[in-house]
C-alpha positions as CSV (number, residue, x, y, z in Angstrom):
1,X,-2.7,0.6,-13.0
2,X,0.3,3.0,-12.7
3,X,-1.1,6.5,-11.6
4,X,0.4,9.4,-13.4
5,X,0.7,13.0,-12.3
6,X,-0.1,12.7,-8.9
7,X,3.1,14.9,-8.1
8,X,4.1,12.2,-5.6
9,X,6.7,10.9,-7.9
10,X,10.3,12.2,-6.2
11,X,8.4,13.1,-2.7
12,X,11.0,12.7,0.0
13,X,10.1,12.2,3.9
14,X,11.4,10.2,6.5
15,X,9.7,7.2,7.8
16,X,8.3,8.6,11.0
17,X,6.3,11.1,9.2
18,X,5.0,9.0,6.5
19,X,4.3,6.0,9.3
20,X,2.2,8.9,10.9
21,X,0.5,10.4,8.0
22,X,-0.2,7.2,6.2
23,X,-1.8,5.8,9.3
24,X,-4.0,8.6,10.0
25,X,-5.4,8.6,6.3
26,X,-5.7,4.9,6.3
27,X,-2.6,3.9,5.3
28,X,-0.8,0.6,6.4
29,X,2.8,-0.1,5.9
30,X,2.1,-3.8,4.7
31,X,4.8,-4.8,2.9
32,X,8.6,-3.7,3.4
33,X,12.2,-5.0,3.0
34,X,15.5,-3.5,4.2
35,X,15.7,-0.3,1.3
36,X,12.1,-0.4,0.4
37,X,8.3,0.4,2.3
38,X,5.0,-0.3,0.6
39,X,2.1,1.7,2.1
40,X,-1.5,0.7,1.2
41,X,-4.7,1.8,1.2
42,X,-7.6,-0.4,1.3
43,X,-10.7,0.8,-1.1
44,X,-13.8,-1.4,-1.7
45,X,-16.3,-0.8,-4.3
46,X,-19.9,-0.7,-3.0
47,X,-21.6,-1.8,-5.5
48,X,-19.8,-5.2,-6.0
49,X,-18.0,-5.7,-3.1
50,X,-14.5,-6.0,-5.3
51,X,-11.8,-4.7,-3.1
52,X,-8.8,-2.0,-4.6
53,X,-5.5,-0.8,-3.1
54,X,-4.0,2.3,-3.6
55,X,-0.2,2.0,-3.4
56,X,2.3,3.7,-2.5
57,X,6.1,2.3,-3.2
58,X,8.7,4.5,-1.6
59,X,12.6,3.4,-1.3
60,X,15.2,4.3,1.2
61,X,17.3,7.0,0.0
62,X,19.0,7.9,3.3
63,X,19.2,5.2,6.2
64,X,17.8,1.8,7.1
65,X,13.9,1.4,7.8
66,X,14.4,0.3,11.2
67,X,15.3,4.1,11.4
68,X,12.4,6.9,12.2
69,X,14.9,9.5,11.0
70,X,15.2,7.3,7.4
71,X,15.0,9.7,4.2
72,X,12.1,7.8,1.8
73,X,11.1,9.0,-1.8
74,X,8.3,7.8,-3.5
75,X,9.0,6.0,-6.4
76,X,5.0,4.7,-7.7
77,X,1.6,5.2,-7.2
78,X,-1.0,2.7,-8.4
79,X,-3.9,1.1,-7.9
80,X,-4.6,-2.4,-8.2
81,X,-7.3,-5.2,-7.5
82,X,-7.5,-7.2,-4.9
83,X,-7.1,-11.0,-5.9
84,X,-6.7,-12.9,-3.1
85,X,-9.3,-14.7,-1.3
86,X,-9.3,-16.0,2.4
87,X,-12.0,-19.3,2.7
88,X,-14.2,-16.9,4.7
89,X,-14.6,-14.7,1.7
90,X,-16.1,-17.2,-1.1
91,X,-19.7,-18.4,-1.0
92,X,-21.0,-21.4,0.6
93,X,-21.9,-22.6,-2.4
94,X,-18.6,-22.6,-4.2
95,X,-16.6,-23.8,-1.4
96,X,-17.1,-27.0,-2.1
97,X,-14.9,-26.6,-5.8
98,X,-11.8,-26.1,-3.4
């Protein structure tokens, strides 16, 4: 689900300080290719154990990532569920079906 309003939308920082700042909020830079940088954030729901990620997609506007000094902006926030399972995640029971 695509958040709205968050007033991220258009943010600009360079890679250094958005490494730094995601990290010590929880961030991880998972995902990221040559112009763009996805930083997650890992949520999990108590209750039922279902695990979230709030994402943030941010694209090079000046630079190359291999560059602290890089220029991002933020081009999405959402949040989405986790669907992928590791083997050590699904019950005895069911591993069998696989």
């Amino acid at each position: 689900m695509i958040l709205e309003n968050t007033g991220l939308n258009g943010l600009r920082s360079d890679l250094a300080h958005l490494d730094e700042s995601g990290d010590k909020l929880g961030f991880v830079r998972w995902q990221w290719e040559y112009r763009r940088a996805t930083y997650d954030l890992k949520l999990q729901d108590r209750q039922s154990g279902q695990d979230y990620f709030l994402r943030v997609n941010t694209r090079a506007v000046e630079g190359k990532l291999e560059d602290p000094d890089t220029v991002l902006e933020v081009e999405a926030v959402y949040i989405g569920r986790a669907t992928f399972r590791t083997v050590s995640t699904i019950p005895l029971q069911s591993r069998n079906r696989f």
